[in-house]
C-alpha positions as CSV (number, residue, x, y, z in Angstrom):
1,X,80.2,-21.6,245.8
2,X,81.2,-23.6,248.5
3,X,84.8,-25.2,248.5
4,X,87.0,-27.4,251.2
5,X,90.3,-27.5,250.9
6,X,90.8,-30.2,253.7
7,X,88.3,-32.8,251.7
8,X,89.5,-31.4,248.4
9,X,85.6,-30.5,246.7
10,X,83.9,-27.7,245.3
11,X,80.7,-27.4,245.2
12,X,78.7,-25.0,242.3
13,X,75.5,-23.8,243.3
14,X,73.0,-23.9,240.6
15,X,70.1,-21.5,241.3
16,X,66.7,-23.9,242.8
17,X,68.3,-27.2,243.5
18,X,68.4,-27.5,247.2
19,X,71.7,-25.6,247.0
20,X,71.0,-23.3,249.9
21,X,70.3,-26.7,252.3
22,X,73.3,-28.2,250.4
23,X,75.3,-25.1,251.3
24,X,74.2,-25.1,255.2
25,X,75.2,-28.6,255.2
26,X,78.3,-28.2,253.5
27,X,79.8,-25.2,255.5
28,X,78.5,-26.4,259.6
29,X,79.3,-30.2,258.9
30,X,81.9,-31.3,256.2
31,X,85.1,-28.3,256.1
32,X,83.5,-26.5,253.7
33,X,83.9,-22.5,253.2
34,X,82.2,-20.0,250.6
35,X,84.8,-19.1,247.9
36,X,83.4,-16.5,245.3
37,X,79.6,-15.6,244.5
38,X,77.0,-17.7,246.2
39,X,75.9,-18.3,242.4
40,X,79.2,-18.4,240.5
41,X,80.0,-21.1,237.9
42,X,83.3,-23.2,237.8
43,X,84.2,-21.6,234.8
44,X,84.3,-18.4,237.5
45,X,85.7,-20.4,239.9
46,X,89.0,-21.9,237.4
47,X,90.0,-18.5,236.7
48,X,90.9,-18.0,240.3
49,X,91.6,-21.5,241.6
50,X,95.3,-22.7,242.4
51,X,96.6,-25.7,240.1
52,X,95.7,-27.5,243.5
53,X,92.2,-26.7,243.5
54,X,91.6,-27.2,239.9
55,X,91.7,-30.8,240.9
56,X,89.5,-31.1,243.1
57,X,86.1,-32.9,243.1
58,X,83.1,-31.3,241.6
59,X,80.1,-31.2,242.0
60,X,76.8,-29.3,241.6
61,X,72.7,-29.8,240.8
62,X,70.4,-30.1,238.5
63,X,66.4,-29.7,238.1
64,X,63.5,-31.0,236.2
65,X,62.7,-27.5,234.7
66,X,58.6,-28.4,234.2
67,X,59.2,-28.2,238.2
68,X,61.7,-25.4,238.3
69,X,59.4,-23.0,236.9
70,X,55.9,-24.0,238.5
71,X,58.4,-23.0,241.9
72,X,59.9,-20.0,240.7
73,X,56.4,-18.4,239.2
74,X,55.2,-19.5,243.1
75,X,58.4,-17.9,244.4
76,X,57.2,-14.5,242.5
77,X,53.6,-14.8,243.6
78,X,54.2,-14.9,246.6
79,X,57.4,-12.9,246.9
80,X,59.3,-15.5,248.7
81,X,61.1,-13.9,251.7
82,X,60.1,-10.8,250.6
83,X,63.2,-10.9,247.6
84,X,61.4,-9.7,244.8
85,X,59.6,-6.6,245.6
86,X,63.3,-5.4,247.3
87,X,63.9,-4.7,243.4
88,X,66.6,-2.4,242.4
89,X,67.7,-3.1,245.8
90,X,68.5,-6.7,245.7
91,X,72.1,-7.2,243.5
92,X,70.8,-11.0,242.9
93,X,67.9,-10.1,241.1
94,X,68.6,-10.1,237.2
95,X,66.2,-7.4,234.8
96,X,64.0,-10.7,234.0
97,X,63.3,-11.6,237.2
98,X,62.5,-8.3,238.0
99,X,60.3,-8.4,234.6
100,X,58.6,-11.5,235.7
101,X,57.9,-10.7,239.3
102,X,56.4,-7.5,238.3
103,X,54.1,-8.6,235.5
104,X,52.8,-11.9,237.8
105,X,52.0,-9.6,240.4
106,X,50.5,-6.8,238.7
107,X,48.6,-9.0,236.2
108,X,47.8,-11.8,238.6
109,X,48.9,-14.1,235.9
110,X,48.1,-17.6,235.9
111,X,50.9,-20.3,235.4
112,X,50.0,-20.6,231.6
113,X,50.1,-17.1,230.6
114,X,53.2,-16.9,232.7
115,X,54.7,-19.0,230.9
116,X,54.1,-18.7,227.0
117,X,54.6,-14.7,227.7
118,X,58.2,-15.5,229.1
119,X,59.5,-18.9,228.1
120,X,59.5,-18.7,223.9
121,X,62.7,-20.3,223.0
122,X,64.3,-23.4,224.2
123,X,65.4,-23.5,227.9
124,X,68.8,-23.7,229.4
125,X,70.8,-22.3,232.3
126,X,74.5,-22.2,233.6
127,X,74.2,-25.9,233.5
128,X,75.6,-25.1,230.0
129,X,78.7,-24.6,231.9
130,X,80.9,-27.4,232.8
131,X,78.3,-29.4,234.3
132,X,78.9,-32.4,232.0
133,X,82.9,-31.9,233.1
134,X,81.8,-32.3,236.8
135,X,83.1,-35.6,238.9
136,X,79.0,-35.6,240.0
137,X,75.5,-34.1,239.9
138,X,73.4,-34.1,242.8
139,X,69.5,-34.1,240.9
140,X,67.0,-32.3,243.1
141,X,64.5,-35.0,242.5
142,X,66.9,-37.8,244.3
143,X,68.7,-34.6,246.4
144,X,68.9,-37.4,249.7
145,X,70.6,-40.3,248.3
146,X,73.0,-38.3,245.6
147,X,74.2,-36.1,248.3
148,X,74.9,-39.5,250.4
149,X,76.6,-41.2,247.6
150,X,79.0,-37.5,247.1
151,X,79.7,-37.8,250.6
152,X,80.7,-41.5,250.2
153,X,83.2,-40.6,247.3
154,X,84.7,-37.7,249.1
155,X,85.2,-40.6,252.1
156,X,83.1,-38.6,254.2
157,X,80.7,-40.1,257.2
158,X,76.9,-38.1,256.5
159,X,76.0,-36.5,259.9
160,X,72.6,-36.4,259.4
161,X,69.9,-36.1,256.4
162,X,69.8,-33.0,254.6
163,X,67.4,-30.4,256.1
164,X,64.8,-29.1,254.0
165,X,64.8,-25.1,253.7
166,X,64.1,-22.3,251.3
167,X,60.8,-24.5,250.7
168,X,58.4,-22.8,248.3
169,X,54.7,-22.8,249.9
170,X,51.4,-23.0,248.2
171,X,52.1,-24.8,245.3
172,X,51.4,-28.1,245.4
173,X,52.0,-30.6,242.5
174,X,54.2,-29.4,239.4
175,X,52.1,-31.5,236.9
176,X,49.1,-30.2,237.8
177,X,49.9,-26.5,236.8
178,X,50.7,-28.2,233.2
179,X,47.0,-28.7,231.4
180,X,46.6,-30.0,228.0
181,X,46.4,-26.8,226.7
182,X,49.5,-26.1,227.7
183,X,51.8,-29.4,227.2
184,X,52.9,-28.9,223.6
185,X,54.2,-25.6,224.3
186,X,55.9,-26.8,227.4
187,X,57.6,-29.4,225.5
188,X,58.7,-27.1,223.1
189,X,60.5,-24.9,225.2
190,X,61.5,-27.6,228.1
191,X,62.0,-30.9,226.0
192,X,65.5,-30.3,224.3
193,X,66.8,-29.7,228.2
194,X,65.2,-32.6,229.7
195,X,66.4,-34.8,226.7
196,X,70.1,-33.6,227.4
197,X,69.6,-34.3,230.9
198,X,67.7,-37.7,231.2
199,X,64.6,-36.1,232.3
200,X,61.7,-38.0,230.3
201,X,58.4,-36.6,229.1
202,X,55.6,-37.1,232.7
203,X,54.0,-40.2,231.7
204,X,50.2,-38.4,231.2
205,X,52.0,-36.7,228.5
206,X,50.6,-39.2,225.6
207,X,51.5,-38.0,222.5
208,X,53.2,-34.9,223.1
209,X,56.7,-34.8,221.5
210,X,59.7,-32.8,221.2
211,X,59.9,-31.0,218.0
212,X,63.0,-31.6,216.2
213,X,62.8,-27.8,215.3
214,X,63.3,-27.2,219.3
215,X,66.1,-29.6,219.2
216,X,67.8,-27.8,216.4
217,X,67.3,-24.4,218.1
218,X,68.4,-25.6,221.7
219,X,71.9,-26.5,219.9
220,X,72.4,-23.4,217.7
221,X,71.0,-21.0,221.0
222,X,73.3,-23.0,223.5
223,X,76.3,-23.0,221.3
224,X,75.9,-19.2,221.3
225,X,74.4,-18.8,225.1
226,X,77.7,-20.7,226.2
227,X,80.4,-17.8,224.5
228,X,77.8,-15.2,226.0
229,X,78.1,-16.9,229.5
230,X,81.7,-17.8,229.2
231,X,83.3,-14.6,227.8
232,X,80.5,-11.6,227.5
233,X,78.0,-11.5,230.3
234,X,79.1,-8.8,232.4
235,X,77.9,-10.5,235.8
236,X,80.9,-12.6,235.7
237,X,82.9,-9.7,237.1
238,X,83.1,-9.2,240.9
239,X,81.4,-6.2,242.6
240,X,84.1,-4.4,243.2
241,X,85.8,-4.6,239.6
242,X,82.8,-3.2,238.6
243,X,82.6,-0.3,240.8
244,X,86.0,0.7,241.3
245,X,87.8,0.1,237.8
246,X,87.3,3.1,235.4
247,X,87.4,1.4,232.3
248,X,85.4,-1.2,233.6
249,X,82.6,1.1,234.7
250,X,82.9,2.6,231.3
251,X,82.4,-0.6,229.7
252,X,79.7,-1.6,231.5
253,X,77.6,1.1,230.6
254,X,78.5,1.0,226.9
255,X,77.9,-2.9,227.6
256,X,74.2,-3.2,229.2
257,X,72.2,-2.3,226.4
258,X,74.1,-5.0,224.3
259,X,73.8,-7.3,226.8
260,X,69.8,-6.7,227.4
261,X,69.7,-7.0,223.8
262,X,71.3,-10.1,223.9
263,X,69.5,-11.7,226.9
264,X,66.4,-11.2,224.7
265,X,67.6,-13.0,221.8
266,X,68.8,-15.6,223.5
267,X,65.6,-16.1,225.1
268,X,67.1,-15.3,228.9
């Protein structure tokens, strides 16, 4: 999380949005210094913000998920930067990615298998969170002009165009990792987000629709996701509440198992 006191913004970084490029830009060009987790939400951010900074404007990203998860199986195939086989000893890897990486590398899954084997109930992420509370949303797809026009309401001059970094190599279109096959489950589990979000079925799509049973699902599963996020999930608290609080330590191993348990169920 990036935040400037000077231009009065905070940004949220939301996990494959162009939020490490976003960050860089942020921190070298326009006042900008890292408050928190790289990946903390602003519901993480309020509990520590001065009355001051609650006022601030917001702002984060957002992705087409069809294309969010064609990078990150390619980001686990090829063990981008050499993250994902670190394992137990990177913090920023959750027990599902860890899951993932390990079964598309040992399997040599395809995208497909990848997919229905992981992705079973309707898709969401921290987005859950505040985003539709935020001043703005910078969408990956339209990353250049949304960051200008961000700029332009902060009354900032852009420097230069964003840089492009963090790319993810070898895997070409999104669309075409999506066969026929595979569309109806796709829009199962990716529909009710895109709906939410503006994100419209890809055009070659004909015929595939959203079942209203996803719909139904997405709002019972985010309703409960969002009270797991906001009030149980036990990543919320810093590293060094976690190690150096006694009763905190305690509760975090009591904690995990429930927690897996409920990462499951919720389908996370």
């Amino acid at each position: 999380m990036i935040i400037s006191d000077e231009h009065r913004y905070v940004f949220v970084e939301q996990p494959h949005t162009a939020c490490t490029a976003i960050r860089a830009e942020l921190l070298e060009l326009y006042g900008g210094r890292p408050i928190l987790k790289k990946h903390a939400t602003y519901a993480e951010f309020l509990r520590v913000a001065t009355p001051a900074q609650k006022r601030y404007f917001v702002f984060s990203g957002i992705r087409n998920p069809l294309d969010e998860r064609v990078s990150m199986f390619f980001k686990y195939r090829t063990d981008h930067k050499r993250k994902y086989s670190k394992g137990e000893q990177s913090r920023s890897l959750s027990e599902r990615q860890r899951d993932e990486f390990a079964y598309v590398t040992a399997e040599q899954a395809d995208f497909g298998t990848y997919l229905r084997r992981f992705y079973r109930r309707p898709y969401d992420n921290d987005t859950l969170i505040y985003h539709k509370r935020m001043d703005a949303i910078i969408r990956f797809e339209n990353v250049q002009e949304d960051l200008s026009r961000v700029l332009e309401r902060l009354g900032l001059e852009q420097v230069r165009p964003l840089p492009v970094v963090n790319q993810t190599s070898e895997r070409g279109e999104y669309l075409d990792y999506y066969p026929k096959a595979i569309r109806p489950h796709a829009a199962r589990i990716f529909g009710p987000f895109m709906q939410k979000w503006g994100y419209p079925m890809p055009d070659a799509w004909i015929g595939i629709r959203v079942p209203r049973s996803a719909i139904v699902s997405f709002r019972v599963l985010g309703v409960c996701r969002y009270i797991y996020r906001r009030y149980i999930h036990l990543g919320r608290l810093d590293v060094e509440e976690r190690t150096s609080n006694p009763f905190i330590q305690a509760l975090t191993a009591i904690g995990r198992p429930i927690e897996r348990s409920l990462i499951r169920l919720l389908g996370w």
